[in-house]
C-alpha positions in Angstrom: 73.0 89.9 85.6 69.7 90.8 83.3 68.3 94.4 82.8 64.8 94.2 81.4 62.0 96.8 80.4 60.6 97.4 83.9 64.3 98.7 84.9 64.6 100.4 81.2 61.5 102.0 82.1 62.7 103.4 85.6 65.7 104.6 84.0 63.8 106.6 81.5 61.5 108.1 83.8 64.4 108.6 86.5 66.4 110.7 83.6 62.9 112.7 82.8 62.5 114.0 86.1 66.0 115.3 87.0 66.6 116.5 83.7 68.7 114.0 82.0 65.6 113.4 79.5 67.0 114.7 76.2 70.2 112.9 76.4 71.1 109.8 74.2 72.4 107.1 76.5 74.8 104.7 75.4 76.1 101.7 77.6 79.6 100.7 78.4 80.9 97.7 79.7 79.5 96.2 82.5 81.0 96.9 86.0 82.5 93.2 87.8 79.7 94.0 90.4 76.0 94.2 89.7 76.4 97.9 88.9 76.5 99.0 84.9 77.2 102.4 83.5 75.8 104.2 80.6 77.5 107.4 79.0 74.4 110.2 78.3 75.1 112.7 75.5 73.3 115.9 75.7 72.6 118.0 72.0 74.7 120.4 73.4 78.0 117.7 73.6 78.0 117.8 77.5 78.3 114.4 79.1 77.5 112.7 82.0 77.4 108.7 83.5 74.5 106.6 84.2 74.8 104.7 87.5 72.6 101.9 87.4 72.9 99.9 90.4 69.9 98.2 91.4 68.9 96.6 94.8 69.3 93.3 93.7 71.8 92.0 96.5 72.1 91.3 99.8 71.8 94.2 102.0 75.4 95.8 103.3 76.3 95.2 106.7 75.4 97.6 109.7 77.6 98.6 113.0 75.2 96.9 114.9 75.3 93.6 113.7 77.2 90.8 115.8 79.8 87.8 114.3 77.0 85.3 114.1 74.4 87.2 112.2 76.8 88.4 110.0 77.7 84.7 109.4 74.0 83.9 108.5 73.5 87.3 106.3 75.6 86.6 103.6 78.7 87.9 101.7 78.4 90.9 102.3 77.5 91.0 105.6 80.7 89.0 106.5 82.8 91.3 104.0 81.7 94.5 104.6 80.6 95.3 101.6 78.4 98.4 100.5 76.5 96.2 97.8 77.0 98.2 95.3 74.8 101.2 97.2 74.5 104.4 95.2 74.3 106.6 98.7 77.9 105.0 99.5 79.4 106.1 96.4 78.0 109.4 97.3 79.3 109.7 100.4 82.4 108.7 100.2 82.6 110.4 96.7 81.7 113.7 98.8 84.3 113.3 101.3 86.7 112.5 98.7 86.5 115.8 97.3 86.1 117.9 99.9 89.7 116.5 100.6 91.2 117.5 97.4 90.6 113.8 95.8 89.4 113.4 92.2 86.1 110.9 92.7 83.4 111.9 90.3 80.8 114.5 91.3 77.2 113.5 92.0 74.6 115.4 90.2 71.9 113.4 90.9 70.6 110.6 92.7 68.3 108.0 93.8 68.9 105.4 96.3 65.8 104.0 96.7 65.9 103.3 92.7 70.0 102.5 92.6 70.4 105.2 89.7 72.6 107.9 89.8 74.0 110.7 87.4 77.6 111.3 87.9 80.7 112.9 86.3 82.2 111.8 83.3 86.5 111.7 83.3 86.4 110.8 79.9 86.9 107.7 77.9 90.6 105.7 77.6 92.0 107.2 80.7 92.6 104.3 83.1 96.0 103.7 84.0 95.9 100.3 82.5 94.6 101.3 79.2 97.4 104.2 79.3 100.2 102.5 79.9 99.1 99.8 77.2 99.2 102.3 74.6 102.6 103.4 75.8 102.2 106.3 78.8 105.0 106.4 81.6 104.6 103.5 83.9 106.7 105.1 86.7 105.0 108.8 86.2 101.3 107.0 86.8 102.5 104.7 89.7 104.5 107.3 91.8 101.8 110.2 91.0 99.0 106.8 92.7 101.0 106.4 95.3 101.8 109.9 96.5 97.9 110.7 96.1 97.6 107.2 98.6 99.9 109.1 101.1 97.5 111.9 101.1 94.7 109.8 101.7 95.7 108.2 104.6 97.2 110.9 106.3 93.6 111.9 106.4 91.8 111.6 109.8 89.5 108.6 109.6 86.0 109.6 109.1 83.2 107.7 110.8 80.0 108.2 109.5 79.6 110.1 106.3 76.4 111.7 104.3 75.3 111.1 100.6 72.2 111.3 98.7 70.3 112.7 102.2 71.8 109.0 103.6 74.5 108.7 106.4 76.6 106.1 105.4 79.2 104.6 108.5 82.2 103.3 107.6 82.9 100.4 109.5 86.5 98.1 110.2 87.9 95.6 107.9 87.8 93.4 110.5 89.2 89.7 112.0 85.5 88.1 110.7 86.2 90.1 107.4 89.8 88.8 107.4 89.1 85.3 108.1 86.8 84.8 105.5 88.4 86.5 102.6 91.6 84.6 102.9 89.4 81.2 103.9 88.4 81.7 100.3 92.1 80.3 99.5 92.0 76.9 101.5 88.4 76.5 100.3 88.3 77.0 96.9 92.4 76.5 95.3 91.9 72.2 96.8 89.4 72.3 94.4 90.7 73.3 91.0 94.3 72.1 91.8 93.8 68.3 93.0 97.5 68.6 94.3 96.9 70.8 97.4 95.0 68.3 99.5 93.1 69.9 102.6 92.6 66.7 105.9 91.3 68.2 108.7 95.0 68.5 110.1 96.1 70.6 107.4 92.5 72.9 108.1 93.0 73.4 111.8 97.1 74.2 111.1 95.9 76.5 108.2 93.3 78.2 110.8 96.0 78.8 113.4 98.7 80.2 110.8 95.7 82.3 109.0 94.7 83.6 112.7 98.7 84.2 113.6 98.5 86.9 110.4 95.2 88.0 111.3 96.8 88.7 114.6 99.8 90.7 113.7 97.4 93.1 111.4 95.4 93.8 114.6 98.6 95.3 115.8 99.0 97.7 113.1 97.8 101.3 112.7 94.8 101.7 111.0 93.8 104.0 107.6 90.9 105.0 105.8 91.4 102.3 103.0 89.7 102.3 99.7 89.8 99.0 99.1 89.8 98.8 95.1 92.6 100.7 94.5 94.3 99.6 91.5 95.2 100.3 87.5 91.6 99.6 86.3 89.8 101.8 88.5 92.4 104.7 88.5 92.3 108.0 85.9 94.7 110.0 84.5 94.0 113.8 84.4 97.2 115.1 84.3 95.4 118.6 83.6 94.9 118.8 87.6 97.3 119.0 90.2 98.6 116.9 93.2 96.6 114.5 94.3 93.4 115.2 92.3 95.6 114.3 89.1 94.1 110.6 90.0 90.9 110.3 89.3 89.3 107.7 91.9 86.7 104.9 91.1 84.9 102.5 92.3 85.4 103.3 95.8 81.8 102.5 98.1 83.2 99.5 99.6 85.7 101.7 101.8 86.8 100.5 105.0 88.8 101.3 107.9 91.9 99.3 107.1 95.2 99.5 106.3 98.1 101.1 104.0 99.5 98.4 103.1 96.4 96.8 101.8 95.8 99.6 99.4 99.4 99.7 98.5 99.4 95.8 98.0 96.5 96.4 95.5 98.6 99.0 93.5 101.7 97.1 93.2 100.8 93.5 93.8 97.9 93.6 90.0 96.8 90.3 89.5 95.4 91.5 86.0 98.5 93.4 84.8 102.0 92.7 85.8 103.7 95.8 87.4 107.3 96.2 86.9 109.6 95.8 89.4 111.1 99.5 88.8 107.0 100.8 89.0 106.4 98.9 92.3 109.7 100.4 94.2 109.3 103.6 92.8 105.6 103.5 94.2 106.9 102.8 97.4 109.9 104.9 97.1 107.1 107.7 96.5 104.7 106.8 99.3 107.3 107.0 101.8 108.7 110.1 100.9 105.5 111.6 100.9 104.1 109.8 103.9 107.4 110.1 106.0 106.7 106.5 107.5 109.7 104.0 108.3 110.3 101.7 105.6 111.0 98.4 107.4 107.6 98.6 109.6 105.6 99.6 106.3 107.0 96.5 104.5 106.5 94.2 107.0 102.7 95.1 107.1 102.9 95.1 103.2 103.7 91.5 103.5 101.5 90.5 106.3 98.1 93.0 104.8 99.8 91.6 101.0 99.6 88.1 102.0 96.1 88.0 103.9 94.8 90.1 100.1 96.7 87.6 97.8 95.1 84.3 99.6 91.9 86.1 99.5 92.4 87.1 95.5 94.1 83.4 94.6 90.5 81.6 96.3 88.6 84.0 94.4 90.5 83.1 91.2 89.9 79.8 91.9 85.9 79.8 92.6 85.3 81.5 89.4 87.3 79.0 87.3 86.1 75.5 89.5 82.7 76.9 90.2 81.6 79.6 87.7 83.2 78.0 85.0 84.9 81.6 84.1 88.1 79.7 82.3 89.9 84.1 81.9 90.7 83.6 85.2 93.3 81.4 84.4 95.2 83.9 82.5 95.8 85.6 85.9 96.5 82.6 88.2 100.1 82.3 87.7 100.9 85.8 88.4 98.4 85.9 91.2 100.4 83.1 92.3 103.6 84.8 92.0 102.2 87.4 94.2 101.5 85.4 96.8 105.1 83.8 96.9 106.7 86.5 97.1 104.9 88.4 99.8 105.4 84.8 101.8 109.0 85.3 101.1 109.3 88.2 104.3 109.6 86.5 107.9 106.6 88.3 109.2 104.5 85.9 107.4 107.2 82.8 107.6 104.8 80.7 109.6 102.2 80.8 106.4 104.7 79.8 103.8 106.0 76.9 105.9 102.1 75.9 105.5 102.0 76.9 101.6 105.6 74.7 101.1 103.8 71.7 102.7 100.3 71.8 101.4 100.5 73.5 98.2 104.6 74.0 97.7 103.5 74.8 93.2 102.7 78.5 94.8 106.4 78.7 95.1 107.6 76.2 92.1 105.4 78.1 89.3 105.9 81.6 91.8 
């Protein structure tokens, strides 16, 4: 997205006024979403980040809100997304740390503007830039994955305050469900001409999508994060327990699952996790969570496989429609993923489907 000198000018005066005015402000990369950060400086060498998230999309969904207009209000409506919502960082963020988590504290902000002045971890911390320059795969994986065990022994919160906003946090739900892995039956027939989508092959993908959707409605819910995964996770090994990972990009939280921030973890589209990291990150969550290990897989493969349709369709729209070609450099593995989590017999009924309409998943898997 664009930033011009109306929104250059808000940020200035926004800075002015809570006392940000004197620092130099330098921007990073730009977030996947519509947000951006900027580092500010102070003369004095303290340091701080720029949230600038602007109220540019769709608004989120509300609690109130029935199936059919959420169908006619957009993506994030249907997903359950915060839109990228400074007051749900903040209140999550908040609750976060009154738990013992590591999200970055909120020193100032405007929701009504989409700005925000937060906490800085530092610069070259995430676990993928770490373990890329040579830091302990299994030490950063375990340490995740105990930290996830703490989260979701939490007791779900319902509605949560941030920036003088409440914030509810609502279920990842069937709608939610159904249209995140629709994504893959959508989008995949059209970059790969050799998955071929009749209407018979729709209404026996709807019925075997449904049968998954089905079995995660029978499994205990978690406050899930959503996002949880090597790029958005921060080393600070200078802290203990669970606040040694430092949590980002967390305002789309949901009630949801374990399994489906565990599947995120260990099932990285963008950087392949070895086997040895992903069972000693299961190993780990286990031990700390005391939860059986045959149930927990099971939903790992059902929650893993309704996550890796949805993540293979999205692959696929921004290659076919946004003509975003990187993407291909994490199709196979995404693809990979998906085999193998269609491997368990909870989710037999989808890979018979997969092996008939699209049986490459499991030939380049």
């Amino acid at each position: 997205m664009g930033f011009d000198a109306d929104r250059d000018f808000q940020i200035e005066a926004f800075l002015a006024r809570e006392g940000w005015g004197d620092a130099r402000l330098a921007w990073l990369g730009q977030d996947a979403s519509t947000r951006r950060y900027g580092r500010l400086t102070r003369p004095s060498g303290e340091t701080a980040l720029l949230m600038d998230a602007p109220l540019v999309e769709d608004d989120p969904c509300t609690p109130a809100l029935t199936d059919a207009e959420r169908l006619a209000g957009g993506w994030n409506k249907q997903s359950r997304l915060a839109a990228s919502r400074v007051e749900a960082f903040a209140a999550i963020g908040g609750w976060l740390k009154a738990h013992g988590f590591s999200a970055p504290e909120i020193y100032t902000g405007d929701p009504a503007l989409g700005l925000a002045v937060i906490e800085d971890f530092g610069t070259l911390k995430e676990f993928a830039r770490l373990i890329e320059q040579g830091a302990d795969e299994m030490t950063l994986y375990t340490a995740a994955a105990s930290a996830l065990a703490d989260l979701h022994a939490q007791e779900r919160p319902a509605v949560l305050e941030g920036l003088g906003c409440e914030w509810p946090l609502l279920a990842f739900d069937d709608l939610a469900l159904r249209v995140n892995s629709d994504l893959f039956a959508d989008w995949l027939p059209r970059l790969d001409a050799r998955m071929k989508m009749t209407d018979a092959t729709r209404a026996r993908w709807e019925s075997e999508r449904d049968a998954l959707i089905d079995q995660a409605r029978t499994f205990p819910r978690e406050l899930t994060l959503r996002d949880y995964h090597a790029e958005n996770l921060i080393w600070l090994p200078e802290r203990e327990g669970r606040a040694r990972i430092g949590l980002l990009d967390f305002q789309d939280a949901v009630i949801g699952w374990d399994a489906w921030d565990m599947a995120m973890l260990v099932q990285d589209a963008r950087r392949e996790v070895t086997p040895e990291a992903q069972a000693g990150a299961i190993r780990a969550y286990l031990e700390r969570s005391g939860k059986a290990e045959e149930d927990f897989l099971e939903r790992l493969s059902v929650i893993g496989t309704l996550n890796a349709l949805r993540i293979t369709g999205i692959f696929s729209r921004l290659i076919h429609r946004d003509g975003k070609d990187r993407y291909n450099l994490f199709l196979p593995r995404q693809k990979k993923l998906l085999a193998r989590n269609l491997q368990h017999p909870a989710a037999a009924g989808m890979a018979a489907f997969v092996r008939d309409v699209a049986p490459f998943i499991f030939e380049e898997g």
